[in-house]
C-alpha positions as CSV (number, residue, x, y, z in Angstrom):
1,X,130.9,113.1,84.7
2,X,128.5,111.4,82.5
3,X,126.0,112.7,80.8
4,X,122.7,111.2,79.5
5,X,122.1,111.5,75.9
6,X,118.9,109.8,75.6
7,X,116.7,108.2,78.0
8,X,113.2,106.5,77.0
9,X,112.2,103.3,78.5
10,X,110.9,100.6,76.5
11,X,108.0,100.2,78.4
12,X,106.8,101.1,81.9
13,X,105.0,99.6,84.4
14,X,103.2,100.7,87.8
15,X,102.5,98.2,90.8
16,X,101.2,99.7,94.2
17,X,103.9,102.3,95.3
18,X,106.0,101.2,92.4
19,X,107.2,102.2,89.2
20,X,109.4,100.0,86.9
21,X,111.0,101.2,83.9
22,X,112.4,98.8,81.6
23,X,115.0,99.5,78.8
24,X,116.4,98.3,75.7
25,X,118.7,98.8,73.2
26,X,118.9,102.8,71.5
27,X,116.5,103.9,74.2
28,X,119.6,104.8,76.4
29,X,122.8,106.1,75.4
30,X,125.0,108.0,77.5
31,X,127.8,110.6,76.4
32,X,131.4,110.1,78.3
33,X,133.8,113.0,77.3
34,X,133.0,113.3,73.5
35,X,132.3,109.7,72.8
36,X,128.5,108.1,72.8
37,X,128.0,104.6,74.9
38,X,124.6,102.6,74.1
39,X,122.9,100.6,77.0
40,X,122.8,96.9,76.1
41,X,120.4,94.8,78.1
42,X,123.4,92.1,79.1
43,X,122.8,92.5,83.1
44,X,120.4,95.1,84.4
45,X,117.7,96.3,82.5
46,X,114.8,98.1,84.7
47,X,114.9,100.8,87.4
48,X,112.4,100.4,89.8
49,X,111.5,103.7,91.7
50,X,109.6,103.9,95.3
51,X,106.6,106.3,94.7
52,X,106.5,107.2,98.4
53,X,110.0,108.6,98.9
54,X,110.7,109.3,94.8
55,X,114.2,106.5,95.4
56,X,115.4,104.3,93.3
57,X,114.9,100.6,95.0
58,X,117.3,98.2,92.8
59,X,120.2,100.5,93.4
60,X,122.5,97.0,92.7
61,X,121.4,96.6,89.4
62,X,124.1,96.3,86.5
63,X,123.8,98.4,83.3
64,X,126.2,98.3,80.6
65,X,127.0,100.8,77.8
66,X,128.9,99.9,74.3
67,X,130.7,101.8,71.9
68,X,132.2,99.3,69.4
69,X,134.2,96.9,71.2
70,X,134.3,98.7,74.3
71,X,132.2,98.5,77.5
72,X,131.6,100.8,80.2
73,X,129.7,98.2,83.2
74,X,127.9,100.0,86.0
75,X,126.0,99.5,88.8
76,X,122.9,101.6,89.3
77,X,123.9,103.3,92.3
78,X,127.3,104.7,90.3
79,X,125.3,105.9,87.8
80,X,123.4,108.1,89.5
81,X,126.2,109.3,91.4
82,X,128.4,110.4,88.5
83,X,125.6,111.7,86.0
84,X,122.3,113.6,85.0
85,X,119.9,110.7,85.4
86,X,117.7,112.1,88.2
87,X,116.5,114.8,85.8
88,X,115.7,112.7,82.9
89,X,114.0,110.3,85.5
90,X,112.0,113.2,86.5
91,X,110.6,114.1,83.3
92,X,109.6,110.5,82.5
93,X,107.8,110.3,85.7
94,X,106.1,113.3,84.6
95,X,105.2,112.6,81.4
96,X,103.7,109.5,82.3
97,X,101.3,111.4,84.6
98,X,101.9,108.3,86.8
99,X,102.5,110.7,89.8
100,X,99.0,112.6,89.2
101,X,97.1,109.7,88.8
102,X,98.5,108.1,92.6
103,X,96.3,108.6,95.3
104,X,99.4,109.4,97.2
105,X,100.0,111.8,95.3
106,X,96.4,114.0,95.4
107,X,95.7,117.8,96.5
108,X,95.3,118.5,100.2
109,X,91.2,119.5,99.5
110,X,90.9,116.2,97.1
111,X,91.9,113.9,99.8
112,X,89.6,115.8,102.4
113,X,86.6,115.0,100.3
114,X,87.7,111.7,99.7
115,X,87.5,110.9,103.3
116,X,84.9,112.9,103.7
117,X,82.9,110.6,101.4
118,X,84.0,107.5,103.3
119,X,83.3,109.3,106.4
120,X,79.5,109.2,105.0
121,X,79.2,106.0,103.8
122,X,80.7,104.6,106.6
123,X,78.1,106.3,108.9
124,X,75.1,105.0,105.9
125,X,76.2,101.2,106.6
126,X,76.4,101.5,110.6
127,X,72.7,102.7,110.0
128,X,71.6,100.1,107.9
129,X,73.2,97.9,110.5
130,X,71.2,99.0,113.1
131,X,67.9,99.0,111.3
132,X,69.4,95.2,110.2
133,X,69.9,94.8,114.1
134,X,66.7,96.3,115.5
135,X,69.1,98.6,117.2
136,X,67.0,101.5,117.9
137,X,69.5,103.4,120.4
138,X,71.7,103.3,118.2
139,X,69.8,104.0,114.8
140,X,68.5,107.3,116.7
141,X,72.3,107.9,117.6
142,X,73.7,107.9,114.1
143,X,71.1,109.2,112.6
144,X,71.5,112.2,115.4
145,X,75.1,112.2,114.0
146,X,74.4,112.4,109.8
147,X,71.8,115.0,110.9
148,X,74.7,116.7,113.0
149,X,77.2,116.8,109.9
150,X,74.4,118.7,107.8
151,X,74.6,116.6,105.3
152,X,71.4,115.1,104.0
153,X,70.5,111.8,103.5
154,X,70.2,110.8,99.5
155,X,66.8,109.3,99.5
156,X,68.5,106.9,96.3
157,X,71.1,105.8,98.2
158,X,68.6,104.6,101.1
């Protein structure tokens, strides 16, 4: 079994529902038996992790470790197989507060409001639409409807 010594990416990046971490040299070292192994970028050099299901995507990916004139080549997939990197990839998702900050990723109540909100201003532009249209009917009919939801109408908003 390996274990991971050190594990800091170089820099980080989000995109959508994606996270890529991307490392350099003495940012990862791994520890095999009593002897320390650091990550050159010669192949693979990122991890790129699925925010949706928390999985690693580029599960191909080469990384290769050096001590001295030795080198230990791995693919991604091997390496989290035979070592500790889901915890250390854990913590540097939570550190970056990457995870927090995802909409995905919000309290039950926080998305409820949320919706709620679009709920509203949904219902605001159908009105202005109608009073756009000359749509009586149906200006009395959402209006009938905001009144309904007891929520008021912001007279700064109209």
């Amino acid at each position: 079994m390996l274990h991971i010594q050190r594990m800091k990416p170089f820099y980080m990046t989000q995109e959508q529902t994606r996270v890529r971490l991307v490392f350099e040299y003495q940012y990862f070292t791994i520890k095999k038996g009593e002897e320390l192994f650091h990550f050159i970028p010669s192949e693979g050099k990122e991890i790129h992790i699925n925010l949706r299901n928390l999985q690693v995507e580029n599960l191909g990916e080469i990384f290769v470790f050096q001590k001295g004139s030795r080198f230990i080549r791995l693919p991604l997939y091997q390496l989290l197989l035979i070592s500790d990197i889901h915890t250390h990839l854990k913590v540097i998702l939570e550190g970056a507060d990457i995870m927090e900050s995802d909409p995905m990723f919000t309290e039950p109540g926080e998305a409820e409001t949320l919706i709620a909100e679009l709920e509203r201003a949904n219902l605001m532009n159908l009105i202005d639409r109608a009073l756009a249209e000359g749509d009586r009917d149906g200006f009395h009919r959402l209006t009938e409807q905001l009144n309904a939801e007891d929520e008021c109408i912001d007279p700064e908003t109209v």
